[in-house]
C-alpha positions as CSV (number, residue, x, y, z in Angstrom):
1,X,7.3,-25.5,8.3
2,X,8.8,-23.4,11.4
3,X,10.8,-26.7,12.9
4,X,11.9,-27.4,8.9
5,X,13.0,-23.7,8.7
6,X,14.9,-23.9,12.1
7,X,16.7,-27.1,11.2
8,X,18.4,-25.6,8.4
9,X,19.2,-22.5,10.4
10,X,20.9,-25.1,12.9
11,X,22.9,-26.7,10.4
12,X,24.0,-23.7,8.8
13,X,24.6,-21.6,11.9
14,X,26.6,-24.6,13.4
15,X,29.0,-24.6,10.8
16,X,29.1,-20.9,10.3
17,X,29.5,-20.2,14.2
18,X,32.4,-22.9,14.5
19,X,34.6,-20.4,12.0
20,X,33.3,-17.1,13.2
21,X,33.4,-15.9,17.0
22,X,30.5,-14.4,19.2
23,X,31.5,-10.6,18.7
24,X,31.7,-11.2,14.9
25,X,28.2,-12.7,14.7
26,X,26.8,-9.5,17.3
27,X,28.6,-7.1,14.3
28,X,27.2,-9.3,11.2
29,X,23.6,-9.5,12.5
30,X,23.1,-6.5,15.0
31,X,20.7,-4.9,12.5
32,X,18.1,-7.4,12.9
33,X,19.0,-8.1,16.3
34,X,19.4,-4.7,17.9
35,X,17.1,-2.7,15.3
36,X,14.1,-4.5,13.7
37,X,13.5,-7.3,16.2
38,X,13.1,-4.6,18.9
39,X,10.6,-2.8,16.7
40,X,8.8,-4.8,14.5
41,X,8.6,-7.9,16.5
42,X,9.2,-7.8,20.4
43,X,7.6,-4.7,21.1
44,X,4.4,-5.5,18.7
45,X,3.7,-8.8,20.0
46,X,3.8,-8.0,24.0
47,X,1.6,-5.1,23.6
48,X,-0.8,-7.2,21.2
49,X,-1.0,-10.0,24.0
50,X,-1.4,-7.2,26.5
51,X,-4.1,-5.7,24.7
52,X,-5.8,-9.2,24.2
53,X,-5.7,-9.9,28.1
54,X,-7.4,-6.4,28.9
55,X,-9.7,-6.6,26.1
56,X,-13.1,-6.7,28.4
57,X,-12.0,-3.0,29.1
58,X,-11.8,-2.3,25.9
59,X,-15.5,-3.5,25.2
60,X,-17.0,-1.7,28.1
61,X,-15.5,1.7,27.2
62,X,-16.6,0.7,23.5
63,X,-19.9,0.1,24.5
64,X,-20.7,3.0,26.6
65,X,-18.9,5.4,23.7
66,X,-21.0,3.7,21.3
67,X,-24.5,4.2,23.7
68,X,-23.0,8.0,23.9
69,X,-22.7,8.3,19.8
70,X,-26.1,7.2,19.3
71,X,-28.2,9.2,22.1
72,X,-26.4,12.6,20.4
73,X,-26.7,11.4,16.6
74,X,-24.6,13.9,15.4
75,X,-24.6,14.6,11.7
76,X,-21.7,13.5,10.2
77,X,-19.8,15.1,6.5
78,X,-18.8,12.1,4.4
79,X,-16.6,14.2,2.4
80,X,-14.5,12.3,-1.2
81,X,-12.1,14.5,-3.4
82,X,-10.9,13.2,-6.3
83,X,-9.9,13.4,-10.3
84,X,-11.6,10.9,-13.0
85,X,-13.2,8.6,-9.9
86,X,-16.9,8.8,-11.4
87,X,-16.3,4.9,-11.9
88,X,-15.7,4.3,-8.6
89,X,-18.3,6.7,-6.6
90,X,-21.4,4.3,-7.3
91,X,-19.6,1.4,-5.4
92,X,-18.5,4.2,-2.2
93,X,-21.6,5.8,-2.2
94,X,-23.3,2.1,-2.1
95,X,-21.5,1.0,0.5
96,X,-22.3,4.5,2.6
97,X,-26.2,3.8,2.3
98,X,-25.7,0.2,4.0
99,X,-24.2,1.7,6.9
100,X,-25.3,1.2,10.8
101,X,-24.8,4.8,11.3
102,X,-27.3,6.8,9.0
103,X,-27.4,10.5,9.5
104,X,-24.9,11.9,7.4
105,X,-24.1,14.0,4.6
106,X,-22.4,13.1,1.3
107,X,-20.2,15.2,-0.6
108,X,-18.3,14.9,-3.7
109,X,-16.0,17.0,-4.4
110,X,-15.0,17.0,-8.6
111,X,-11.2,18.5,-8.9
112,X,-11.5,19.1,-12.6
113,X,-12.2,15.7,-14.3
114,X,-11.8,15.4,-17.8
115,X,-14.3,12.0,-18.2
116,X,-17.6,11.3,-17.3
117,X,-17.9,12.0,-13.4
118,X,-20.2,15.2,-13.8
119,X,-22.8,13.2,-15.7
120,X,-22.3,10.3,-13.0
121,X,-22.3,12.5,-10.0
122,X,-25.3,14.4,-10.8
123,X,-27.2,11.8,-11.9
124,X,-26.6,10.2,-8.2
125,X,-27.2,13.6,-7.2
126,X,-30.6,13.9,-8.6
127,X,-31.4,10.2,-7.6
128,X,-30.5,11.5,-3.8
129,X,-27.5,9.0,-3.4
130,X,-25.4,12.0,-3.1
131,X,-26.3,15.5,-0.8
132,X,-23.9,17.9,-2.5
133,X,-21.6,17.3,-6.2
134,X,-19.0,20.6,-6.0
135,X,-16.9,20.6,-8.9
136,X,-13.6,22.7,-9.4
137,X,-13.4,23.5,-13.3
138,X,-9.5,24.0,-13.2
139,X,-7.2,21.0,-10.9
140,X,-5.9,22.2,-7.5
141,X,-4.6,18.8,-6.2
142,X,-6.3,16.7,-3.6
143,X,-5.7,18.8,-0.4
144,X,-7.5,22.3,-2.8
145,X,-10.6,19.5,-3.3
146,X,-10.7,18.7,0.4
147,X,-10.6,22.1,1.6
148,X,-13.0,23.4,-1.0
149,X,-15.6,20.6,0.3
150,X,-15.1,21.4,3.4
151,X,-16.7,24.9,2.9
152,X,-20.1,23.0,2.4
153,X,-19.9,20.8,5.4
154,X,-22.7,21.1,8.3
155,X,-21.4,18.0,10.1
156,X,-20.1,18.3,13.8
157,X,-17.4,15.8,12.6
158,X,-16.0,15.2,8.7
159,X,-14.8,12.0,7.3
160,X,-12.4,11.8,4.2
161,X,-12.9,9.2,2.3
162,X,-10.5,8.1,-1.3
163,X,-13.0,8.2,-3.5
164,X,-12.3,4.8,-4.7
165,X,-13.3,2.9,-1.1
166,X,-15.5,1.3,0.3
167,X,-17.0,0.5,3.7
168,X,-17.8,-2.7,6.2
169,X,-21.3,-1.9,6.9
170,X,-20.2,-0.8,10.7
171,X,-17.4,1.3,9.2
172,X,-18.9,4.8,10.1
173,X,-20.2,3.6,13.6
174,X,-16.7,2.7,14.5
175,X,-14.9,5.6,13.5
176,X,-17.1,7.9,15.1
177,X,-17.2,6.0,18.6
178,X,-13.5,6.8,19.4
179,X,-14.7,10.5,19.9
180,X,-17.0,9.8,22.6
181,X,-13.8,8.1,24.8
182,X,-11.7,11.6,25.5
183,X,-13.5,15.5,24.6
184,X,-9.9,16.2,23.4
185,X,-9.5,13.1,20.7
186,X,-10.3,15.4,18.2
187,X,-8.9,13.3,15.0
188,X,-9.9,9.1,14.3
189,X,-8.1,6.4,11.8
190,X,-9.4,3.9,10.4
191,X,-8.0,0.5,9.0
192,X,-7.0,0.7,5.4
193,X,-7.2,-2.5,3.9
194,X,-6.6,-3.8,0.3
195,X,-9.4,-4.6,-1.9
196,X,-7.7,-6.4,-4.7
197,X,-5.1,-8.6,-3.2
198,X,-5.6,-11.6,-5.7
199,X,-4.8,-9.7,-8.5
200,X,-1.4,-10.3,-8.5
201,X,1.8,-11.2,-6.4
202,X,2.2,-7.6,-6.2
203,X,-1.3,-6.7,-4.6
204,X,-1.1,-9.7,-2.4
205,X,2.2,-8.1,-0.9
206,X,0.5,-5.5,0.0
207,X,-2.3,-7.0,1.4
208,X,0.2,-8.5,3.9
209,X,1.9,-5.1,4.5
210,X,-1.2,-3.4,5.0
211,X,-2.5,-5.8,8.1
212,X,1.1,-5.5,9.1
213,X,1.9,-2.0,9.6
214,X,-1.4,-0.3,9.7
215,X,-4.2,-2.8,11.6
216,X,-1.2,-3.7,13.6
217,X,1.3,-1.5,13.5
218,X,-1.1,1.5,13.9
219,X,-2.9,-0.1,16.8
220,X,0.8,-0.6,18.7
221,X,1.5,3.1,18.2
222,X,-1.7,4.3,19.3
223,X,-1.3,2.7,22.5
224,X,2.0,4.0,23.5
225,X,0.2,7.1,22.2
226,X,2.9,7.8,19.4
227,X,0.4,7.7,16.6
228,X,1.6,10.2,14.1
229,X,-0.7,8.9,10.7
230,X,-4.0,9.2,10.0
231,X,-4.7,7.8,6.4
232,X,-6.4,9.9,3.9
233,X,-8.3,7.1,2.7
234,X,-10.1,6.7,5.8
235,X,-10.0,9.9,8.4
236,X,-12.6,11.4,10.7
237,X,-12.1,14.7,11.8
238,X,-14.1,17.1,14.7
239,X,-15.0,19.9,12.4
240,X,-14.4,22.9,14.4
241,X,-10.7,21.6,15.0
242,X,-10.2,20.5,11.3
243,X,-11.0,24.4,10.6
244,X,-9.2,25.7,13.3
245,X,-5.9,23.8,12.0
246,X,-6.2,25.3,8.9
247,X,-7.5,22.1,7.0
248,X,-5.3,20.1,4.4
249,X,-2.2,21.4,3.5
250,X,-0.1,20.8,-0.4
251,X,1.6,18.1,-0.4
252,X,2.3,14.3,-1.5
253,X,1.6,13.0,2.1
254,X,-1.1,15.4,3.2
255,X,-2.2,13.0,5.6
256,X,0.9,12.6,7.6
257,X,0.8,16.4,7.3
258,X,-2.5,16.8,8.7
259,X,-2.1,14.7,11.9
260,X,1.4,16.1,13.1
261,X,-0.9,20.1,12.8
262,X,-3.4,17.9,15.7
263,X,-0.7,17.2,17.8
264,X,0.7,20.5,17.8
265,X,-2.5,21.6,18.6
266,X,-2.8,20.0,21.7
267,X,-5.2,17.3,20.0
268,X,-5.1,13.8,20.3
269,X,-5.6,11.3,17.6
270,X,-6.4,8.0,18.1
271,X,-6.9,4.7,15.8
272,X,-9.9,2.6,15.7
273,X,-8.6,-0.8,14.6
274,X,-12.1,-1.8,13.3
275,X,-13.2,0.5,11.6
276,X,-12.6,-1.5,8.2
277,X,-12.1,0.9,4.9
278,X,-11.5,-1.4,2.0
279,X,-9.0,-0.1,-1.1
280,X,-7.6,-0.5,-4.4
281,X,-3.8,-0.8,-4.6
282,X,-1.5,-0.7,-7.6
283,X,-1.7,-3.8,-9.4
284,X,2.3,-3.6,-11.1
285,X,5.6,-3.0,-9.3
286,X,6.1,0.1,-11.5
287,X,3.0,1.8,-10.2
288,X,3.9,0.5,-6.9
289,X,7.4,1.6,-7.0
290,X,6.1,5.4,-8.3
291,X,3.7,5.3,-5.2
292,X,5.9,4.8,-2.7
293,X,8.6,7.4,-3.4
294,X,5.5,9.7,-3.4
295,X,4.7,8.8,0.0
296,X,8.1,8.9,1.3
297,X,9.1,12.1,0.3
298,X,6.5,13.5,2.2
299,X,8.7,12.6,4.7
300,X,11.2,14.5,4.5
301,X,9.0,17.7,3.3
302,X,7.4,17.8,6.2
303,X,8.8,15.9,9.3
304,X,12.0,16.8,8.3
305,X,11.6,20.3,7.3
306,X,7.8,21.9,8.2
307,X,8.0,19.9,11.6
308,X,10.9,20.3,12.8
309,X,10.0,22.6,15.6
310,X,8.6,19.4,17.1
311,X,11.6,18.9,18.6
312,X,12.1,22.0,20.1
313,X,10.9,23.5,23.1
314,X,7.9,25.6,22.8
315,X,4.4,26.1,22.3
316,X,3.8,23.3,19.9
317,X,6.4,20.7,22.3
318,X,5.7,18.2,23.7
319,X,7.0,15.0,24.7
320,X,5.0,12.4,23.3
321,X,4.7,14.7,20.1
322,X,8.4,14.4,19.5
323,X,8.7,11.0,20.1
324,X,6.1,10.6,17.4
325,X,7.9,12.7,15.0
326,X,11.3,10.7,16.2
327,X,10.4,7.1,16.0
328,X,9.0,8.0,12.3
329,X,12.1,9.6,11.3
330,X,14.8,6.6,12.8
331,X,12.9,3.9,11.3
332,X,11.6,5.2,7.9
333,X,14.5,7.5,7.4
334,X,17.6,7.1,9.1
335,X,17.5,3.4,10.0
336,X,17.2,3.0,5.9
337,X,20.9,5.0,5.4
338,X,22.3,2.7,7.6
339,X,21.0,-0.4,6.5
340,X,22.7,0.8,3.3
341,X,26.2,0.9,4.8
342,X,25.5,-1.8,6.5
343,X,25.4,-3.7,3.8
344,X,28.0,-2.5,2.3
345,X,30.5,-2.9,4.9
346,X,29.1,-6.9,5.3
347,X,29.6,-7.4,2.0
348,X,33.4,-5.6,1.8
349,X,34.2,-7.2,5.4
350,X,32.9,-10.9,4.5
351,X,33.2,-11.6,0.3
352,X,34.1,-14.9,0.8
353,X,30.8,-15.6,3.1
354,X,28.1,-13.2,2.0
355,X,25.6,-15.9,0.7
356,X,26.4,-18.0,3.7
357,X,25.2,-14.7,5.8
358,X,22.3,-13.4,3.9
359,X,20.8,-17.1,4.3
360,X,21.0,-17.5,7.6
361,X,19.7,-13.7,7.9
362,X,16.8,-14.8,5.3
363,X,15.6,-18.1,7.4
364,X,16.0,-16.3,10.6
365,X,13.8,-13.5,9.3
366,X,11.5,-16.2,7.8
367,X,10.4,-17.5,11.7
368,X,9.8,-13.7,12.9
369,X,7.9,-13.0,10.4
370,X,5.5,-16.2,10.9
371,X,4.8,-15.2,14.3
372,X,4.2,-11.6,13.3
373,X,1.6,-13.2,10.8
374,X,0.3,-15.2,14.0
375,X,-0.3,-11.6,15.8
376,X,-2.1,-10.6,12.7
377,X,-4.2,-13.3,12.9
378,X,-4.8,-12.2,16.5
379,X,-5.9,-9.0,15.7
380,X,-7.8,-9.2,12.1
381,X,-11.3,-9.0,12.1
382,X,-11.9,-11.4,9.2
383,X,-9.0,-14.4,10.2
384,X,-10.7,-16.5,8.1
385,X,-10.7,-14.8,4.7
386,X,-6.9,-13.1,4.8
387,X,-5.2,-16.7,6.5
388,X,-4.2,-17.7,2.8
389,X,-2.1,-14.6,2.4
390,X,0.6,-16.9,5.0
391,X,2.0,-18.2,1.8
392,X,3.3,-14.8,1.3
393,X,5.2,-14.4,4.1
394,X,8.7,-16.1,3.0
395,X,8.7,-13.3,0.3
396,X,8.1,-10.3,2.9
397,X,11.9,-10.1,3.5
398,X,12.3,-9.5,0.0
399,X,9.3,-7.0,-0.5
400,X,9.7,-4.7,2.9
401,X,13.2,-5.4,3.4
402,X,14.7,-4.8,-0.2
403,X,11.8,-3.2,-2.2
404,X,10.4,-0.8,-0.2
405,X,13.6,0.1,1.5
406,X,15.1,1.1,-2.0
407,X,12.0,2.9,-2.8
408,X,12.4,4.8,0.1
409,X,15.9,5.6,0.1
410,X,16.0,6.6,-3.7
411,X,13.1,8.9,-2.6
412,X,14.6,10.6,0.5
413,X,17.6,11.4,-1.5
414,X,15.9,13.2,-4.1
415,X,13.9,15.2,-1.7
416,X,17.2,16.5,0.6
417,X,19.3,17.2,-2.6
418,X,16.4,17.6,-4.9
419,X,12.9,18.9,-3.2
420,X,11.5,16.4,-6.0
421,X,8.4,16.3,-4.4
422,X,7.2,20.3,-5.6
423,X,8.0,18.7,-9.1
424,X,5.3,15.8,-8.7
425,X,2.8,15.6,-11.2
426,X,0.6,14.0,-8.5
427,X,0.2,18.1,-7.5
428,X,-0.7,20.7,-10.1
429,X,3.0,22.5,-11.1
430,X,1.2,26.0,-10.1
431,X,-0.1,24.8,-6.5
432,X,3.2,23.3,-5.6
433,X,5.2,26.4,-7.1
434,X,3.2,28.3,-4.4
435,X,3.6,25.7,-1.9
436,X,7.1,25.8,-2.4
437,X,6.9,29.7,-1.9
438,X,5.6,29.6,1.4
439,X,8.0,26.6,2.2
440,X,4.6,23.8,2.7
């Protein structure tokens, strides 16, 4: 397939480099060249093959962490917030009582359902699959849930879980262990991966994002020690530091949120790349689309705007904390503006060859993207059951290069000119009014 692919990029480039000179073709491609192979490709791939070659270090210190975990036994909070989820807490709290790890707590935290998930949650309650049901009678939003939970939590360490995941059996044992490598690792990731990827083209894109850009990409930025996400689907949190941050803030991307007030803290987070949480993921582009500008306005709400003093020098500075904050903002945010013009000025500069370009673009894209797929492969825990989602990989251009990047600029916009995101039904109007009030 590759030597088929670069064939036709031969044939095409040869005729196309006969009429166009080197400078031209360093202007016409310097985006992929200059920005995203850089990025997403080079720097991936080495410190994947770096991390492969050193990996008996990586067991050793695993090992003894893990030996570590299990002579202290901690109890652990397994703490869920959610709205309407009572027909999807059965399957979490099922896949909690097949864990490795066995002394925790379980709490469920109600924020104002309008269906059945009091009956459902109290009947679990009573049957002893679930510690604690705590159930807010008016909606405060997701980050109100969490925090109200976390009043009732005994455990030296909390995980937050979607209340619509579930676990690999080892799940819990693996998130915990990355707190046993450092005293000061204070906050753990885990893998989010998607649950329902045959359900349609749509899911199956994100399946292939998902291994992409968090089991890889998340792994890659840990190392450089740059991580600067933990997801709210699957967090784990040293107690005593989760209180003294101030827990969950408003927001659309509370999770972003919540990591960046580690790091200024003086914290460090770290990502346990397998620690598997598996999710649900919008099945229609619509949803999808919705989704996404949610997530990416958070941003520009809060990197943009509450973090900002990241990058200057004081108590909360430091280095590795702004280039966090910096390599999220250039490649989710400002790198996006000038894909835009960039298209724009290829398209003004070269109307007679634009196809011709965005081929050649397409099929060179089409090989990078392969061997990224081969450095998933490398890293996934479970090769065998995600290697048919290669099929997918000539459509990624379109998905994360087009899609998503759209998504994301029609969502920035509306947050600098707008502050859309305090108008999000995804918060309560009254929480985000007062959010907005205190500028969070």
């Amino acid at each position: 397939m590759i030597d088929f692919i670069c064939k036709i990029i031969d044939d095409l480039v040869g005729g196309f480099s006969r009429n166009v000179s080197v400078d031209t073709m360093v202007t016409i491609y310097f985006y992929l060249v200059f920005i995203e192979f850089p990025r997403y490709y080079l720097l991936e791939t080495t410190l994947v093959l770096w991390r492969k070659l050193n990996y008996r270090k990586y067991i050793r210190q695993k090992k003894e962490a893990r030996e570590k975990l299990f002579i202290e036994n901690p109890l652990i909070t397994i703490l869920a917030p959610g709205k309407n989820e009572g027909r999807h807490i059965f399957n979490l709290v099922r896949s909690l009582r097949e864990q490795t790890y066995r002394n925790y707590e379980v709490i469920i935290v109600d924020d104002g359902s309008d269906d059945d998930t009091p009956t459902i949650c109290r009947d679990l309650e009573k049957a002893g699959y679930i510690d604690r049901y705590v159930r807010a009678d008016v909606r405060g939003g997701k980050a109100s849930a969490a925090n109200f939970g976390l009043q009732f939590a005994n455990g030296k360490y909390v995980i937050h879980l979607d209340a619509d995941s579930s676990l690999d059996r080892d799940a819990i044992e693996k998130i915990l262990i990355p707190f046993y490598y450092d005293d000061n690792i204070k906050a753990v990731g885990g893998v989010v991966k998607v649950r329902n990827p045959r359900d349609s083209i749509c899911t199956s894109m994100q399946a292939l994002e998902y291994l992409k850009t968090i089991q890889v990409g998340r792994m890659v930025t840990n190392q450089l020690g740059i991580l600067h996400i933990i997801s709210g689907a699957f967090g784990a949190f040293d107690r005593q530091a989760l209180l003294h941050v101030g827990g969950w803030d408003i927001g659309p991307g509370l999770d972003g949120d919540l990591t960046q007030k580690f790091r200024k803290a003086k914290f460090r987070v770290y990502f346990a790349e397998d620690a598997i949480c598996m999710t649900s993921v919008p099945v229609k582009w619509s949803a999808l689309f919705r989704q996404r500008q949610r997530w990416s306005k958070s941003l520009v709400r809060f990197r943009l705007r509450k973090h900002a003093d990241l990058f200057r020098p004081h108590r909360h500075f430091s280095f590795s904390n702004m280039i966090s904050n910096l390599e999220g903002i250039l490649y989710d945010f400002v790198f996006n503006y000038v894909w835009f013009f960039y298209i724009v000025i290829l398209i003004m500069e070269h109307p007679d060859r634009i196809a011709e370009i965005f081929i050649i673009g397409y099929l060179i894209r089409i090989i990078f993207n392969f061997v990224a797929f081969g450095v998933i492969m490398l890293v996934t825990e479970r090769p065998r059951e995600e290697k048919w989602l290669i099929k997918f990989v000539p459509l990624s251009t379109f998905y994360t290069g087009y899609f998503l990047r759209f998504a994301r600029l029609v969502a920035h916009t509306k947050e600098i000119f707008f502050f859309s995101s305090y108008k999000d039904s995804w918060n309560p109007r009254k929480t985000s009014e007062i959010a907005q009030a205190e500028g969070i």
